[in-house]
C-alpha positions as CSV (number, residue, x, y, z in Angstrom):
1,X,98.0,101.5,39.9
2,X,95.8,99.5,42.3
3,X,92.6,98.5,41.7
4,X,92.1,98.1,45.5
5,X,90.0,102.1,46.1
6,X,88.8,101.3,49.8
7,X,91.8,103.4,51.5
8,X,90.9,106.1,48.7
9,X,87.4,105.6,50.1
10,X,88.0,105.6,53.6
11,X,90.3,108.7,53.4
12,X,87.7,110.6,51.5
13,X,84.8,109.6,54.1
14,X,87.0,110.9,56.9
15,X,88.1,114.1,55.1
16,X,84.3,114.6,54.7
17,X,83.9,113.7,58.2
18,X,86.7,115.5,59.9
19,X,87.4,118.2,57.6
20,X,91.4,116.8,56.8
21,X,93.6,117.4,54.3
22,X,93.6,114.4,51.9
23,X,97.6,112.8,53.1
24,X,96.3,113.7,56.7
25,X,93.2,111.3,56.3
26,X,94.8,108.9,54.3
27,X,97.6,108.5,57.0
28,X,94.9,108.0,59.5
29,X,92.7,105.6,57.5
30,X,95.9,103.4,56.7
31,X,97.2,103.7,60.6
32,X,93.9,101.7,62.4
33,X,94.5,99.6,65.1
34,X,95.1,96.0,64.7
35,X,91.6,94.3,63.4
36,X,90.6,91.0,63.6
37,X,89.0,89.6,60.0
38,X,85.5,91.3,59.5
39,X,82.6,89.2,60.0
40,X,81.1,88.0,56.7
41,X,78.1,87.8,57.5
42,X,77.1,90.7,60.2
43,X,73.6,90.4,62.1
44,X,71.2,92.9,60.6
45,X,70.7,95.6,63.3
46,X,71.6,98.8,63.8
47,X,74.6,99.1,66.3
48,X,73.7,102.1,68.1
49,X,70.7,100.4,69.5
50,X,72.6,97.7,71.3
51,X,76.0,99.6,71.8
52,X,77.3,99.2,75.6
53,X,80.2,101.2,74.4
54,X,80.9,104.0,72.0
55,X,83.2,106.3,70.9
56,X,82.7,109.4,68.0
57,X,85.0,111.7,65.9
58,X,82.9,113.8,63.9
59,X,79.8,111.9,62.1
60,X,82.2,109.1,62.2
61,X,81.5,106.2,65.4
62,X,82.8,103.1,67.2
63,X,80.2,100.9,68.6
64,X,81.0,97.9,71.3
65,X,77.8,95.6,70.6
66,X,76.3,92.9,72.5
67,X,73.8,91.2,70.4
68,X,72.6,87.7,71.3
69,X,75.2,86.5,73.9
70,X,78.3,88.1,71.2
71,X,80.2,91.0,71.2
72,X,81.6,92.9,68.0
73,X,82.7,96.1,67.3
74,X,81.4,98.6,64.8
75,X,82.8,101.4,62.9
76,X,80.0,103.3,61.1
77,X,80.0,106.7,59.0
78,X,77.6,109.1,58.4
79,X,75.3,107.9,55.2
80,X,73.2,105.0,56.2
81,X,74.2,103.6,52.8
82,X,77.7,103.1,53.6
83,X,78.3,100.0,54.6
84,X,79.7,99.4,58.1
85,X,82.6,97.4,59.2
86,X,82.1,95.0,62.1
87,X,84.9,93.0,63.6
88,X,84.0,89.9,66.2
89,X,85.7,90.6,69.7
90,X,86.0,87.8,72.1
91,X,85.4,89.7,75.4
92,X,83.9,92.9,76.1
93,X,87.1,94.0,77.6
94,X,88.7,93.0,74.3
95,X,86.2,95.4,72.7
96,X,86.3,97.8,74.9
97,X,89.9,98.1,74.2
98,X,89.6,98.1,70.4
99,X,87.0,100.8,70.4
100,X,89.4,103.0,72.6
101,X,92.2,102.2,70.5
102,X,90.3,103.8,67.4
103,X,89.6,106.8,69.6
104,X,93.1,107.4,70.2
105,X,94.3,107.0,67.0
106,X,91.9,109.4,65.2
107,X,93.4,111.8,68.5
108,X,96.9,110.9,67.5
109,X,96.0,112.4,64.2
110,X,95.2,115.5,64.9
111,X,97.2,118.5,63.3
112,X,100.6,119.3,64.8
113,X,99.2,123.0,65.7
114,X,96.0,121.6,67.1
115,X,97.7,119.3,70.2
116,X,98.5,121.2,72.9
117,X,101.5,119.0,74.2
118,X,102.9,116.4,72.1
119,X,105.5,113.5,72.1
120,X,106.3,111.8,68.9
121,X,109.6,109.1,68.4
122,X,110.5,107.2,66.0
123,X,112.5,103.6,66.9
124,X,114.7,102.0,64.3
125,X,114.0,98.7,66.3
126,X,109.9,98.7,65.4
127,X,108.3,97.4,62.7
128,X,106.0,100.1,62.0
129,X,108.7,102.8,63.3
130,X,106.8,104.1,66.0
131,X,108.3,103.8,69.9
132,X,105.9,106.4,71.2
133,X,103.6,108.5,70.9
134,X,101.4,110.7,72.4
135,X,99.1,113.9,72.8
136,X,96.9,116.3,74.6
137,X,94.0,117.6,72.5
138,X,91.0,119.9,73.7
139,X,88.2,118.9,71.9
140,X,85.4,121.6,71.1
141,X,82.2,120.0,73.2
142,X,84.1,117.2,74.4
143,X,86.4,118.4,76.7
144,X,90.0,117.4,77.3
145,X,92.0,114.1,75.7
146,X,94.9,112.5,76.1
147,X,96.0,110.0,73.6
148,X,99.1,107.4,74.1
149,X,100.5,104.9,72.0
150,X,103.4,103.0,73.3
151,X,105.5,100.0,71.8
152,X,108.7,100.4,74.3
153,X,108.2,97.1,75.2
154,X,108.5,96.2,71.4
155,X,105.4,94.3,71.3
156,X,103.4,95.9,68.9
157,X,102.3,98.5,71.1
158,X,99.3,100.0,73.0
159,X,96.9,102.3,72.9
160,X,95.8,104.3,76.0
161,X,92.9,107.0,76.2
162,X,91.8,109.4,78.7
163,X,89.5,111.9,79.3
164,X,89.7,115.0,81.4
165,X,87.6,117.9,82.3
166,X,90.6,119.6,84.1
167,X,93.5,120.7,81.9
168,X,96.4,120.0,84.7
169,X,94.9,116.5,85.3
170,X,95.2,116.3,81.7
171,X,98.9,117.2,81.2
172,X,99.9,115.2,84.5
173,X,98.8,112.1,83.0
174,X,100.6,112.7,80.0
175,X,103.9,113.2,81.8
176,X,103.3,109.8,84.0
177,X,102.8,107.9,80.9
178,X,106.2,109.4,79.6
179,X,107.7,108.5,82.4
180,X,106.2,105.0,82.6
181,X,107.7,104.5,79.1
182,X,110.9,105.7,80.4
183,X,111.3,103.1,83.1
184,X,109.7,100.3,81.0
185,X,112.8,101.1,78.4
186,X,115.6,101.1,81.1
187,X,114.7,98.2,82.8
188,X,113.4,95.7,79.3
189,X,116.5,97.2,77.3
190,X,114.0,96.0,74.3
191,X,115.6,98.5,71.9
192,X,118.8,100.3,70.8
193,X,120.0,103.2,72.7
194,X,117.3,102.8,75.7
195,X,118.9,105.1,77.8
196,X,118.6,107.8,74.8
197,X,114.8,107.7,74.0
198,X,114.2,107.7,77.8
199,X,115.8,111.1,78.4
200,X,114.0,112.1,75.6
201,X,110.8,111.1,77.5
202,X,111.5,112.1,80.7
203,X,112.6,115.9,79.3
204,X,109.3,116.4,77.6
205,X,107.2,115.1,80.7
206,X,109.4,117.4,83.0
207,X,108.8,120.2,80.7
208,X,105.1,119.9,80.2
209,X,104.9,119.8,84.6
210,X,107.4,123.3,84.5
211,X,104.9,125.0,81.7
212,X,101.9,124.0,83.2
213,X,102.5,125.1,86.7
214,X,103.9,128.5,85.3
215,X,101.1,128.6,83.5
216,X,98.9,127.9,86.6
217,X,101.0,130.8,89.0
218,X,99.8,132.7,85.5
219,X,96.4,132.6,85.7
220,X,95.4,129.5,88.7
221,X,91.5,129.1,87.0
222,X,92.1,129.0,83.5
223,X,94.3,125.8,84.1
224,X,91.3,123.8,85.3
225,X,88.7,125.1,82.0
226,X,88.0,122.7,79.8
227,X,87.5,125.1,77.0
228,X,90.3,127.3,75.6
229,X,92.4,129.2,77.6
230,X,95.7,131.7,77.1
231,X,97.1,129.2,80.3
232,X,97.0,126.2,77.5
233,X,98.9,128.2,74.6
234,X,101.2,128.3,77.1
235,X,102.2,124.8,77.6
236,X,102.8,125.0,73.4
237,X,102.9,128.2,72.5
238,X,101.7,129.1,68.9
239,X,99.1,126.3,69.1
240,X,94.9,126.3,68.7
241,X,93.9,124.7,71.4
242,X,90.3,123.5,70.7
243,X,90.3,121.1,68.0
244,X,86.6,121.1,66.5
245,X,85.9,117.0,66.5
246,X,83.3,115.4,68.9
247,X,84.9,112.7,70.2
């Protein structure tokens, strides 16, 4: 048994926060993009008051801070007792970048049956096991996400974020970064059986373009809602489409 409880701690915030399954939250906690070492001594402010960046997922937030000529990044709960974690960030680019990179990996955790398209492979060439990954997710008062992360360069991988406020935009960008993976692994041959994993790719972004534009010539305005619609159940039929986070 370990006598380390902060991933105990951090999974039981974020059920709290998120309303997760226990395993679900835990996954999440342990799955946070790469950090740089925590400052030890962080200035006393409060981030939200110099944030030029922010992201949220539930009561839980990522600030970008600029605070006397330095930027850091800020990942704060809910109970002002808690104590946050700040990381140092050497450009506010770099921060930028971090903060979206949370974002997209509490997305990338949402339940299977709340994403309304999905890609998910696993690479035996990766350390972490991950090639791609990647998701559309209607968020309730937030509007339309998609989520990427993609190591088919075998790099470590990236994250990528967007947001939409039109569902085909939304699923269109989903299949061009499929596709974009798809080339990047025929033409860097970075792992085993390239050509394999990038059919995979390109049949799930050709079949997210033929659901969505059936379900368009179904019902043309319920494509371009934000909110739920019968057009987005279906692209993944059997699916909840609004997922009740505020990103």
């Amino acid at each position: 048994m370990t006598s380390d409880r902060s991933p105990k701690k951090a999974a039981r915030a974020r059920m709290a926060a998120t309303g997760e399954s226990y395993s679900t939250a835990r996954r999440a906690a342990q799955a946070r993009p790469d950090r740089p070492a925590p400052l030890a001594r962080p200035p006393a402010i409060d981030p939200r008051e110099h944030a030029v960046h922010s992201r949220h997922w539930g009561v839980l937030a990522c600030y970008l801070v600029r605070y006397q000529g330095r930027y850091s990044a800020w990942i704060t709960g809910a109970d002002p007792a808690d104590r946050n974690e700040a990381y140092g960030m050497p450009t506010e680019p770099a921060g930028r970048a971090f903060v979206d990179a949370w974002q997209a990996t509490n997305l990338l955790h949402t339940p299977w049956d709340e994403r309304i398209a999905t890609i998910f492979l696993l690479s035996p060439s990766t350390r972490n096991g991950i090639l791609y990954q990647a998701a559309v997710v209607n968020v309730e008062d937030s509007g339309i996400w998609v989520a990427c992360f993609d190591d088919t360069a075998n790099d470590g991988g990236t994250h990528t974020l967007g947001q939409f406020g039109d569902m085909h935009d939304a699923l269109e960008q989903f299949a061009a970064l499929a596709e974009r993976a798809a080339d990047r692994l025929g033409s860097t041959q970075a792992i085993d059986k390239p050509d394999l994993f990038a059919g995979v790719l390109r049949y799930r972004a050709a079949t997210v373009r033929a659901n969505a534009a059936r379900a368009a010539l179904a019902m043309p305005s319920a494509v371009t809602s934000p909110g739920p619609t019968p057009a987005t159940a279906c692209v993944r039929s059997g699916t909840r489409p609004a997922c009740h986070r505020n990103p």
